[in-house]
C-alpha positions as a Markdown table, in Angstrom:
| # | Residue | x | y | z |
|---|---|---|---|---|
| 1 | Unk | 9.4 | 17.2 | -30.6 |
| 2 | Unk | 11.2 | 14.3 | -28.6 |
| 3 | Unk | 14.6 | 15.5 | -30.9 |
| 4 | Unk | 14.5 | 19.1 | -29.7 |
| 5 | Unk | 13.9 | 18.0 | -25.9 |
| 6 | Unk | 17.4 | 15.5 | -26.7 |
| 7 | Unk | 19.3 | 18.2 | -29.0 |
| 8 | Unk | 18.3 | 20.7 | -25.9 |
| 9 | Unk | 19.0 | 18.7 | -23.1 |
| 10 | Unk | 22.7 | 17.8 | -24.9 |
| 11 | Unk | 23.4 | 21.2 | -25.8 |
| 12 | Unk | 22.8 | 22.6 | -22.5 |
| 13 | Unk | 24.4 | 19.9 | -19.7 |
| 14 | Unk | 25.0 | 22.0 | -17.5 |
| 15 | Unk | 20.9 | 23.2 | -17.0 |
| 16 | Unk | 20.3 | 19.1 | -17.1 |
| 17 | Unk | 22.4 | 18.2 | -14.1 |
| 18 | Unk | 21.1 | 21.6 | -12.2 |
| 19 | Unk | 17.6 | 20.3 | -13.1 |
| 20 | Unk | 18.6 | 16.7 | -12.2 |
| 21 | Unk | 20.0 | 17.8 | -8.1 |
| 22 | Unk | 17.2 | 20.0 | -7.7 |
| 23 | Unk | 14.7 | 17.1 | -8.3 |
| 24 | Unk | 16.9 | 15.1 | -5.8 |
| 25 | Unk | 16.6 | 17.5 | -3.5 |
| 26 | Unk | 12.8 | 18.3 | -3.9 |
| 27 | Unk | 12.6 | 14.2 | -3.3 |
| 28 | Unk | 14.7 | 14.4 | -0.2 |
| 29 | Unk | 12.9 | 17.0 | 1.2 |
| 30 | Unk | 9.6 | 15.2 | 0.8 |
| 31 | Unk | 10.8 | 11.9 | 1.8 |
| 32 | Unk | 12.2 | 13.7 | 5.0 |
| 33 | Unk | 9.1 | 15.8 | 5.5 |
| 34 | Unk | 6.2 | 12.8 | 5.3 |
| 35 | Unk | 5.1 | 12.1 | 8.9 |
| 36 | Unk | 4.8 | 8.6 | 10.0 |
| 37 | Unk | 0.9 | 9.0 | 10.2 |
| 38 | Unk | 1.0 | 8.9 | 6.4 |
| 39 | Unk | 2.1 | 4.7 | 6.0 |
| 40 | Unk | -1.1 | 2.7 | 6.6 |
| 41 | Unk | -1.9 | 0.1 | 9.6 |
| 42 | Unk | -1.2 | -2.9 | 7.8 |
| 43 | Unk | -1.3 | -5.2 | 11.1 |
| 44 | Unk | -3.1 | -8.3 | 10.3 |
| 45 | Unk | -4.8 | -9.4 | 12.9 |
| 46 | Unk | -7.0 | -12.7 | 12.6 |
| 47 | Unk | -8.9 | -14.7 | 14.7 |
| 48 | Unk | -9.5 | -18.6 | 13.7 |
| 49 | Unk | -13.3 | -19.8 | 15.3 |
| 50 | Unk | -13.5 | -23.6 | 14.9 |
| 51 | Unk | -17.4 | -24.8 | 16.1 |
| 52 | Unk | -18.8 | -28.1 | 16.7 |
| 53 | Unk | -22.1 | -29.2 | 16.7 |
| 54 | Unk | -22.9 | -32.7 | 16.6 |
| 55 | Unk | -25.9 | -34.3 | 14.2 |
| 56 | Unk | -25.4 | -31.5 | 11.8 |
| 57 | Unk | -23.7 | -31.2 | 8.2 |
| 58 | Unk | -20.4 | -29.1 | 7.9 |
| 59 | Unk | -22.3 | -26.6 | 5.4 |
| 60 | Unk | -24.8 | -26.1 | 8.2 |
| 61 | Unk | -22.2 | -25.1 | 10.8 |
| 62 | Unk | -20.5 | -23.2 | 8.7 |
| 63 | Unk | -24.0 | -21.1 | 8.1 |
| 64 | Unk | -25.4 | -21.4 | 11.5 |
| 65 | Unk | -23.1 | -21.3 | 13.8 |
| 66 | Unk | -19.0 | -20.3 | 12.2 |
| 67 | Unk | -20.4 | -17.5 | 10.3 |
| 68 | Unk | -22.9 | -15.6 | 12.7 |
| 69 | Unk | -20.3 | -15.6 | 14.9 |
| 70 | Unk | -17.5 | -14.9 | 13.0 |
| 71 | Unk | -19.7 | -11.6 | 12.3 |
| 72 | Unk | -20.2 | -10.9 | 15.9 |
| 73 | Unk | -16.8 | -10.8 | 16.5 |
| 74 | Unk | -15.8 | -8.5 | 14.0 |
């Protein structure tokens, strides 16, 4: 099956390259048509919370205080 496609394709070069520029041209036309809406937001923005609270463990800070906020804010 793959032979005929190449014994096909080398027998008729002429259909190939016609084939060829009119996928070229369907690409340009696409890649010209496609709005700027289509590309995602991909702005990172972050926000870095540091907390202190004194007599406490970093692991309850971090699930206290960093974390319940760090949900409010988002």
């Amino acid at each position: 099956m793959i032979d005929g496609l190449i014994r096909s394709g080398l027998n008729n070069r002429v259909l190939m390259v016609v084939i060829a520029l009119a996928l070229v041209l369907f690409g340009v036309n696409a890649m010209q048509s496609l709005s700027v809406d289509a590309f995602p937001d991909v702005t990172n923005i972050q926000v870095q919370v540091a907390t202190d609270a004194q007599g406490r463990s970093p692991e309850e800070v971090e699930r206290f205080i960093t974390v319940p906020l760090e949900i409010a804010m988002t």
